[in-house]
Backbone as JSON, one array per atom type, in Angstrom:
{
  "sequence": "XXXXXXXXXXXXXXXXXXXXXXXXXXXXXXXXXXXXXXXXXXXXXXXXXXXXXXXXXXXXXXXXXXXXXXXXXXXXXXXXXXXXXXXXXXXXXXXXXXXXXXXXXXXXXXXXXXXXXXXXXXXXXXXXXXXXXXXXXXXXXXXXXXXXXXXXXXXXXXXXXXXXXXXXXXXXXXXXXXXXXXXXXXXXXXXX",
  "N": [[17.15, -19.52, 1.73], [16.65, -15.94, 1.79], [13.03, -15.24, 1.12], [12.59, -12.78, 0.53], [13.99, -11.54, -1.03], [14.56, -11.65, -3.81], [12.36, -10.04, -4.48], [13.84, -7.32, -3.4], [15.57, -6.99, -5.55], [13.88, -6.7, -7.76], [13.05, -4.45, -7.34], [15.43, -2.95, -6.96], [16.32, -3.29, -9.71], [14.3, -1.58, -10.98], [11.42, -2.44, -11.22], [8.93, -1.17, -9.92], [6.37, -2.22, -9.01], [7.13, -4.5, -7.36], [7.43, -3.14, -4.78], [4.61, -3.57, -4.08], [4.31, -5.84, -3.25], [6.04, -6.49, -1.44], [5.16, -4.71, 0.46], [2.65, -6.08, 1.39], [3.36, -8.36, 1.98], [4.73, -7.8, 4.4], [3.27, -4.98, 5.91], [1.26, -5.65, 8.36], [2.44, -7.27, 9.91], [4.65, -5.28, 10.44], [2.75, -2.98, 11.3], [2.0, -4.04, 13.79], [4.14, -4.47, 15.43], [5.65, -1.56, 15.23], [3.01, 0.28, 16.3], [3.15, -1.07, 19.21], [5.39, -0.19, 20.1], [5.49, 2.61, 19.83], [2.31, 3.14, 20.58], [0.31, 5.0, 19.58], [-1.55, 5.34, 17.64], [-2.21, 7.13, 14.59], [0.27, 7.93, 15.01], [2.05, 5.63, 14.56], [0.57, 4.08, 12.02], [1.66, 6.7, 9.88], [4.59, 5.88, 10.39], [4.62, 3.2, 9.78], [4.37, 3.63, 7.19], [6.27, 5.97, 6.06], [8.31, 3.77, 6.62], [8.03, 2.23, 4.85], [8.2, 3.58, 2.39], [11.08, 4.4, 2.37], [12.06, 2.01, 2.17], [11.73, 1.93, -0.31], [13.23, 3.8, -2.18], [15.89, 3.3, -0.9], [16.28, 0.95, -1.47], [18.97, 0.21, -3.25], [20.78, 0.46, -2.18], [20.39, -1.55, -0.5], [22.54, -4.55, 1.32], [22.72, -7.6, 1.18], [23.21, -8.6, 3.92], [21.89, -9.27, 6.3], [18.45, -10.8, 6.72], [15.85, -9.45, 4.42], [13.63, -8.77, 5.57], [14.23, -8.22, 8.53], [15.93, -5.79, 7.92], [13.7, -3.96, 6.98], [12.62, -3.87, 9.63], [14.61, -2.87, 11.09], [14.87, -1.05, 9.56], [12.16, 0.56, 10.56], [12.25, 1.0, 13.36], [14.09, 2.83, 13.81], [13.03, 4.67, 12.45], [10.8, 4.67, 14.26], [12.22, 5.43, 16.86], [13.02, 8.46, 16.61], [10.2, 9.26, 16.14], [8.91, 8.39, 18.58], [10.46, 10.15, 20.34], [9.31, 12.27, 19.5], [6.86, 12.53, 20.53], [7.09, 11.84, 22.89], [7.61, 14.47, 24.21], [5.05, 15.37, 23.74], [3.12, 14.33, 25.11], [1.38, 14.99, 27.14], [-0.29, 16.88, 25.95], [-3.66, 17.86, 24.91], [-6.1, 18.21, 22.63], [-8.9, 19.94, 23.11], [-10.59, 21.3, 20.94], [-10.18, 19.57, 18.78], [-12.03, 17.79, 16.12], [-14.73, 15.29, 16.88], [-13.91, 11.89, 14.71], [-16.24, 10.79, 12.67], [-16.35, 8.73, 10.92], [-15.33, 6.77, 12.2], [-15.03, 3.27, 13.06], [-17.67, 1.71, 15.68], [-17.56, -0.91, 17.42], [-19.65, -3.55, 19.38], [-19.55, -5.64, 21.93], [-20.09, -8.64, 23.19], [-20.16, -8.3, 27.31], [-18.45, -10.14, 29.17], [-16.96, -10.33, 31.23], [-16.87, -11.14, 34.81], [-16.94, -9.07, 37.16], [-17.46, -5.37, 37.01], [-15.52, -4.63, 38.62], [-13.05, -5.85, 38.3], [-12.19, -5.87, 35.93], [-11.43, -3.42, 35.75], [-9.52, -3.4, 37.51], [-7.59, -5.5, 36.2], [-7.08, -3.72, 33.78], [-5.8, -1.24, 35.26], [-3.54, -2.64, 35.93], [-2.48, -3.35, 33.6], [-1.98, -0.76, 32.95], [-0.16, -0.12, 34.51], [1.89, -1.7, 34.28], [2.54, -0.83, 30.64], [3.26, 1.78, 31.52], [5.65, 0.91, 32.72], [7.18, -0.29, 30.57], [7.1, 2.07, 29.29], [9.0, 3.48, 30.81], [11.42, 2.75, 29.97], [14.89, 2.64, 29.53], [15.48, 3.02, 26.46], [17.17, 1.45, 24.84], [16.42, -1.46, 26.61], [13.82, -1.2, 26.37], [13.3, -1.22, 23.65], [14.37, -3.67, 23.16], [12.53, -5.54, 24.29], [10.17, -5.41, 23.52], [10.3, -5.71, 21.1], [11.97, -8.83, 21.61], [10.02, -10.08, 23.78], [7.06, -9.16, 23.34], [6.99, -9.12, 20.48], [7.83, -12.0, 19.59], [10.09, -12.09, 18.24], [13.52, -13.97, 17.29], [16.25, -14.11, 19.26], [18.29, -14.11, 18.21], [17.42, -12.55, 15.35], [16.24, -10.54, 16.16], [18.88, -9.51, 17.59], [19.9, -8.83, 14.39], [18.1, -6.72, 13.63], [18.8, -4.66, 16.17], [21.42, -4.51, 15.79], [23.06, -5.62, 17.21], [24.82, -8.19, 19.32], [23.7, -11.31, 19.85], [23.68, -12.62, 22.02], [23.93, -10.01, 23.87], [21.48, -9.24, 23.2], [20.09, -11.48, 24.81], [20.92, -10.43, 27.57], [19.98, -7.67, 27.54], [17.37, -8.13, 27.52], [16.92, -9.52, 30.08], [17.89, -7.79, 31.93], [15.47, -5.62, 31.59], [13.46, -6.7, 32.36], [14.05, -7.19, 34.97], [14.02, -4.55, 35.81], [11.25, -3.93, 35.37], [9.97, -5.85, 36.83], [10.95, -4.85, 39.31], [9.61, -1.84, 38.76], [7.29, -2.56, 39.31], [7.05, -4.06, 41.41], [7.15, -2.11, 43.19], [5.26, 0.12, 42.84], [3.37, -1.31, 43.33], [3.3, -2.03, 45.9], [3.97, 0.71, 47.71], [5.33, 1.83, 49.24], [6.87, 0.37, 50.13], [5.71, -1.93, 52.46]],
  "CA": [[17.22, -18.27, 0.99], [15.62, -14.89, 1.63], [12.39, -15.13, -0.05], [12.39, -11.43, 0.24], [15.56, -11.02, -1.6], [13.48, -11.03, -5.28], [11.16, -8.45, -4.27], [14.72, -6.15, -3.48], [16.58, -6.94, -6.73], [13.3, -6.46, -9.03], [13.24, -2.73, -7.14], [16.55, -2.54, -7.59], [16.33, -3.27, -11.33], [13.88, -0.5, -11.27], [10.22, -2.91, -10.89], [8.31, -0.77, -8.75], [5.73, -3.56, -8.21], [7.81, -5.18, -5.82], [7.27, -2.56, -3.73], [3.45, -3.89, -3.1], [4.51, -6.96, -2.34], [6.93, -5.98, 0.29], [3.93, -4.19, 1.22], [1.38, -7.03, 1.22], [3.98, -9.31, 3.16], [5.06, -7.33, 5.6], [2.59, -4.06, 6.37], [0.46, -6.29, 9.12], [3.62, -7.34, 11.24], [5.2, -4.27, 11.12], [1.91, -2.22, 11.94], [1.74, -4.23, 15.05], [5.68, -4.02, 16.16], [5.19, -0.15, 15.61], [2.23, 0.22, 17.66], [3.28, -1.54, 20.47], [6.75, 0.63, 20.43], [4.38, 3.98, 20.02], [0.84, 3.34, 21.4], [-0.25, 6.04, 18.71], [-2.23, 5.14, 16.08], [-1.67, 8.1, 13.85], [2.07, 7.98, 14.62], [1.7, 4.1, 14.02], [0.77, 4.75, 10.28], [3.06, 7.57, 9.55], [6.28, 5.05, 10.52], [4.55, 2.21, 8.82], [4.19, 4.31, 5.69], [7.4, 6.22, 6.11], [9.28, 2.56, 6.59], [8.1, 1.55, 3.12], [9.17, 4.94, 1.28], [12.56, 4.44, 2.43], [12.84, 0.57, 1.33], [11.65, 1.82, -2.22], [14.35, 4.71, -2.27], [17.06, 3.08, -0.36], [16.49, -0.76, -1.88], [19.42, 0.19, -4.45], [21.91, -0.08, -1.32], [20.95, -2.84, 0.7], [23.34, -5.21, 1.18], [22.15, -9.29, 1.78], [24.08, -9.35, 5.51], [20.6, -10.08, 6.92], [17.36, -10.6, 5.5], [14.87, -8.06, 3.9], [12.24, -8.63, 6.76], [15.16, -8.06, 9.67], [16.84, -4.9, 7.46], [12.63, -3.39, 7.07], [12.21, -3.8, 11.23], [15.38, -1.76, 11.7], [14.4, 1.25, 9.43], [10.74, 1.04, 11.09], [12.75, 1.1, 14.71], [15.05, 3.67, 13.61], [11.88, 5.75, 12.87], [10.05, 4.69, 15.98], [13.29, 6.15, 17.86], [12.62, 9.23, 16.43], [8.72, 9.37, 16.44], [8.94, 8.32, 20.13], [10.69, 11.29, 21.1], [8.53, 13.87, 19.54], [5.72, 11.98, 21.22], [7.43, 11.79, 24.22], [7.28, 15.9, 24.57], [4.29, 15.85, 23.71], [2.0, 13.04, 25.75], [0.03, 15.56, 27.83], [-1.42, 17.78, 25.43], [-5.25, 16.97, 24.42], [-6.91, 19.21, 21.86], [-10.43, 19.98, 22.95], [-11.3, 21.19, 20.07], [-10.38, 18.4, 17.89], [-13.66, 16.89, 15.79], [-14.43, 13.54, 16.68], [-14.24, 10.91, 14.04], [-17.61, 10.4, 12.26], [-15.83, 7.29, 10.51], [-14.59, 5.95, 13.27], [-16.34, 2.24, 13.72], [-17.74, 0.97, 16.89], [-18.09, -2.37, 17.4], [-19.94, -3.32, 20.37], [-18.77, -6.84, 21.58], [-20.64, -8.57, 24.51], [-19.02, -7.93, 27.66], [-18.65, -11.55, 29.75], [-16.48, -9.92, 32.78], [-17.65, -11.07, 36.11], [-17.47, -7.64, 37.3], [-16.71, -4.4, 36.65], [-14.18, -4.06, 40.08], [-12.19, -7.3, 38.01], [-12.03, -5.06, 34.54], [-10.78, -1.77, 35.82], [-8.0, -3.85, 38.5], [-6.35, -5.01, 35.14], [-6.71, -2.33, 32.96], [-5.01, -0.69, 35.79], [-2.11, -3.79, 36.34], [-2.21, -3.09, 31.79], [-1.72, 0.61, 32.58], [1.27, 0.05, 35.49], [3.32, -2.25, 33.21], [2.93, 0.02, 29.44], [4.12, 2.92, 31.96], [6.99, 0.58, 33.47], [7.65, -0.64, 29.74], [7.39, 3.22, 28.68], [10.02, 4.21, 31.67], [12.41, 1.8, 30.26], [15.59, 3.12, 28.65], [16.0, 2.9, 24.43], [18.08, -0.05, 24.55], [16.02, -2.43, 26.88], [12.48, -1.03, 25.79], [13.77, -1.94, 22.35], [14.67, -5.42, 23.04], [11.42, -6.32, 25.37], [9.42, -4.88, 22.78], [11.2, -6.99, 19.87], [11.44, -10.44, 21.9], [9.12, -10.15, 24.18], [5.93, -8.83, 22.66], [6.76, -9.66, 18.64], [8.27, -12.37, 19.85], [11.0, -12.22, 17.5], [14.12, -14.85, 17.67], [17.0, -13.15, 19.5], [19.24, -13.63, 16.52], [16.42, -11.67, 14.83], [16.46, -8.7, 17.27], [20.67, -8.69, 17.22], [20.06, -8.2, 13.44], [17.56, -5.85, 13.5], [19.25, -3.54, 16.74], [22.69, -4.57, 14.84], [24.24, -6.16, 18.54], [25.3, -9.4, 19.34], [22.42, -12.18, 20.57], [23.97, -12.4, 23.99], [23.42, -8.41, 24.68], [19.68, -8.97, 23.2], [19.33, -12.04, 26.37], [20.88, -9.16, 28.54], [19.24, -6.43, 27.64], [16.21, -8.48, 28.05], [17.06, -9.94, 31.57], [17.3, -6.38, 32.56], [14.08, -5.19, 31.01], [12.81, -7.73, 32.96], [13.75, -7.04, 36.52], [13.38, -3.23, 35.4], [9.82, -4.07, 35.15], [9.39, -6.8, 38.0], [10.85, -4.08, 40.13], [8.93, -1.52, 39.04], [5.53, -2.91, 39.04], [6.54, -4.54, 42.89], [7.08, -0.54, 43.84], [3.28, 1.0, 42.42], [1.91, -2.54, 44.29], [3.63, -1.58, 47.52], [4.62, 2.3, 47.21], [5.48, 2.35, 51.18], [7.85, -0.57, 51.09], [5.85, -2.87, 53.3]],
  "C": [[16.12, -17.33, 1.45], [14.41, -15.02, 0.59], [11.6, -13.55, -0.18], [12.9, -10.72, -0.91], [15.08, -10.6, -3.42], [13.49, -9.98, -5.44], [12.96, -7.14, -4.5], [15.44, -5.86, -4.82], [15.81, -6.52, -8.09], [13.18, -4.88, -8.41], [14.15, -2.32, -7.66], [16.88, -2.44, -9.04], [15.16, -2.47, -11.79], [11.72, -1.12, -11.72], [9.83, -2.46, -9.66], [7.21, -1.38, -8.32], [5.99, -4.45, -7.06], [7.89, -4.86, -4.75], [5.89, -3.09, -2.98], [3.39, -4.77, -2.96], [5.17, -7.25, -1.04], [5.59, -5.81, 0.97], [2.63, -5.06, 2.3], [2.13, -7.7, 2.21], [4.48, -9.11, 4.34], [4.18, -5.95, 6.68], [1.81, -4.63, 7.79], [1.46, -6.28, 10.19], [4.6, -6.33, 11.81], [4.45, -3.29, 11.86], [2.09, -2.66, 13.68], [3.11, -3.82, 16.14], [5.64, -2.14, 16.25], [4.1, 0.33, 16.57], [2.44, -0.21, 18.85], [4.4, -0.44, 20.74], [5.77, 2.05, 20.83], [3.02, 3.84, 20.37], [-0.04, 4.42, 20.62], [-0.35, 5.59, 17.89], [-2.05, 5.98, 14.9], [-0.22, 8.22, 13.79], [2.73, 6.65, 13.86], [1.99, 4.04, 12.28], [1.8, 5.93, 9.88], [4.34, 6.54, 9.48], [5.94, 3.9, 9.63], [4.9, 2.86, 7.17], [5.73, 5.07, 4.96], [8.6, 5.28, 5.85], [8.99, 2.24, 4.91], [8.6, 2.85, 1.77], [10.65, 4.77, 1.3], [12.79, 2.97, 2.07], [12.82, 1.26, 0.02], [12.6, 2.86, -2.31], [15.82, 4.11, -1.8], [17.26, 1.58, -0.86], [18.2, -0.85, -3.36], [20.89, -0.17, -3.2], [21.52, -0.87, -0.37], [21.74, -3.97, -0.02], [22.79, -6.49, 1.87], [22.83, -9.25, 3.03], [23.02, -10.2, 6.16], [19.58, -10.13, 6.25], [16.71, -9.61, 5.21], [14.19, -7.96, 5.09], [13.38, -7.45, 7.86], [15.87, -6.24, 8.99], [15.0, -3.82, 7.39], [12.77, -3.31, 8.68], [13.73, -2.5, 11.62], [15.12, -0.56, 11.08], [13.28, 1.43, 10.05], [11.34, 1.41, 12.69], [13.3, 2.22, 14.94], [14.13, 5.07, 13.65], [10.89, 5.88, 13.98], [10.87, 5.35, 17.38], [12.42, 7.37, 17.95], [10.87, 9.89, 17.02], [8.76, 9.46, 18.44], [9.25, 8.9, 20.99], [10.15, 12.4, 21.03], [7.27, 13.52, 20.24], [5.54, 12.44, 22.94], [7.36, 12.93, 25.01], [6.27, 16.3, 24.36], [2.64, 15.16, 24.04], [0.87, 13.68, 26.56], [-0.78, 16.29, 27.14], [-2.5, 16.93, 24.63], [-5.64, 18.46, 24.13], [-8.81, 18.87, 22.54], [-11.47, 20.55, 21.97], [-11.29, 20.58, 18.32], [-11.5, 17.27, 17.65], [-13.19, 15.49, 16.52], [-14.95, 12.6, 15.32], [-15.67, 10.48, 13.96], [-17.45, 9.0, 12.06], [-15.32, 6.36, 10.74], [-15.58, 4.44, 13.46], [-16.18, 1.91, 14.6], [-18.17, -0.2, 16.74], [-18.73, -2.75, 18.68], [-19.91, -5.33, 20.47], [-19.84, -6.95, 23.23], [-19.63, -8.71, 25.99], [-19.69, -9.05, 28.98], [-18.1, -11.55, 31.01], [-17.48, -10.16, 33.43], [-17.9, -10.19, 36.76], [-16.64, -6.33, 36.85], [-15.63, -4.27, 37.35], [-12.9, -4.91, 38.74], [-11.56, -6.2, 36.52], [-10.89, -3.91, 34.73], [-9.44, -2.3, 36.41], [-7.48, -4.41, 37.19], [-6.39, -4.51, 34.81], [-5.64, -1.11, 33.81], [-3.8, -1.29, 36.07], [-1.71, -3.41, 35.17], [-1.53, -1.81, 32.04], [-0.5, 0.91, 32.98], [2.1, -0.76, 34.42], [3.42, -1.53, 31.65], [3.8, 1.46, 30.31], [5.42, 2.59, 32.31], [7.72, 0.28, 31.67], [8.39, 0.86, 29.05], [8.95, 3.89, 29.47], [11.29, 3.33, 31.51], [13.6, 2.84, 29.65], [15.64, 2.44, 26.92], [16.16, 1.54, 24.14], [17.23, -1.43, 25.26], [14.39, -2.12, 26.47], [12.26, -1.77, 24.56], [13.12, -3.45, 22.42], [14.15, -6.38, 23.7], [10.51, -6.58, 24.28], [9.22, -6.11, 21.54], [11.12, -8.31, 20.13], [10.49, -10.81, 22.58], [7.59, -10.57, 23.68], [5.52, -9.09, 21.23], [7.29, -11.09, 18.76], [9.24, -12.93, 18.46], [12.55, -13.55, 18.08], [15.63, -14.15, 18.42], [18.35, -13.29, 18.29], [18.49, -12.75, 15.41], [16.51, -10.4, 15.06], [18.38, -8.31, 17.2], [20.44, -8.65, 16.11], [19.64, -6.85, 13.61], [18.27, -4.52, 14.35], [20.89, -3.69, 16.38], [23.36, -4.45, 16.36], [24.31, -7.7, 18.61], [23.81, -10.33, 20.2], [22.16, -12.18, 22.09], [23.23, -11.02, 24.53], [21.71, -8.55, 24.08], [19.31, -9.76, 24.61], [20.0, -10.88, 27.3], [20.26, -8.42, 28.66], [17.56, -6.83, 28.34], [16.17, -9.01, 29.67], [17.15, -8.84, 32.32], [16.59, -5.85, 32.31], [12.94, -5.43, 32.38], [12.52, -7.43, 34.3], [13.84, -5.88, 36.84], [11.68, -3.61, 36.53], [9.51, -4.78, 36.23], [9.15, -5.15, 39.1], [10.39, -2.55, 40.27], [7.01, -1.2, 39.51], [5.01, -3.49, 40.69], [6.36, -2.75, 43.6], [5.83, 0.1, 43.79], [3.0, 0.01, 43.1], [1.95, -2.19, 45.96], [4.66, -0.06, 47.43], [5.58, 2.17, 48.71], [6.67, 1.01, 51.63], [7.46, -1.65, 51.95], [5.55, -3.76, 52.41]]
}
């Protein structure tokens, strides 16, 4: 049994408490599945926050097909569509005269790299695969994103992108050699 399924039926019967338990049980795992989809922290929150307004408004029509968790990941996806395209027009602009964060904390962590050359060559291998992940199309970005990285179960991900399990191992097997083949292209631009 859903042990979500409660939480929806005491909303539904008009216990708005149940909303901060949704909250409590799920805000952590969806923060992270959103972030990884958007890379924006500020857009991040917005969809997290946004995803839980629309369970507590819309909990009066879900229907049990799948579980609460799996039926939350598709409205947060649904808004990460969205989000991801106003983003998407708008990735080069940088305010220079946006304050910086007073309240921002630094943590300062000791740093055990053998050298700096070793640091920057991944951060730059990190930077070629989020750009090959970013240049994916909708549908396999999705479903890299989903099994890949959350590592969700692919009967999980066909709930959530509402397709069949098979087209999630497809989509992902082309994600895949997407990504192989564009990450062998930036290593060797010239073909040899």
């Amino acid at each position: 049994m859903d042990p979500d399924l409660p939480l929806i039926e005491a909303l539904q019967a008009g216990d708005d408490s149940a909303l901060n338990e949704l909250i409590d049980r799920h805000r952590e795992p969806l923060h992270r599945f959103v972030f990884r989809y958007l890379r924006n922290e500020a857009a991040c929150a917005d969809v997290v926050q946004e995803t839980f307004v629309r369970v507590y408004f819309k909990a009066g029509k879900f229907q049990p097909k799948s579980s609460v968790k799996t039926w939350i990941y598709a409205v947060a996806l649904n808004l990460c569509r969205d989000q991801f395209r106003r983003l998407a027009r708008h990735r080069g602009d940088v305010s220079m005269d946006a304050p910086v964060r007073s309240d921002a904390s630094r943590v300062e962590v000791a740093d055990r790299s053998p050298l700096p050359s070793a640091r920057a060559a991944e951060s730059d291998r990190f930077a070629q695969l989020q750009r090959a992940i970013d240049a994916l199309p909708e549908k396999l970005r999705e479903a890299i994103i989903l099994f890949s990285l959350e590592q969700r179960s692919q009967h999980e991900v066909a709930d959530i992108l509402r397709i069949t399990p098979k087209a999630v191992e497809t989509r992902v097997y082309h994600a895949k050699a997407r990504l192989r083949a564009a990450l062998e292209s930036e290593m060797c631009p010239d073909g040899a």
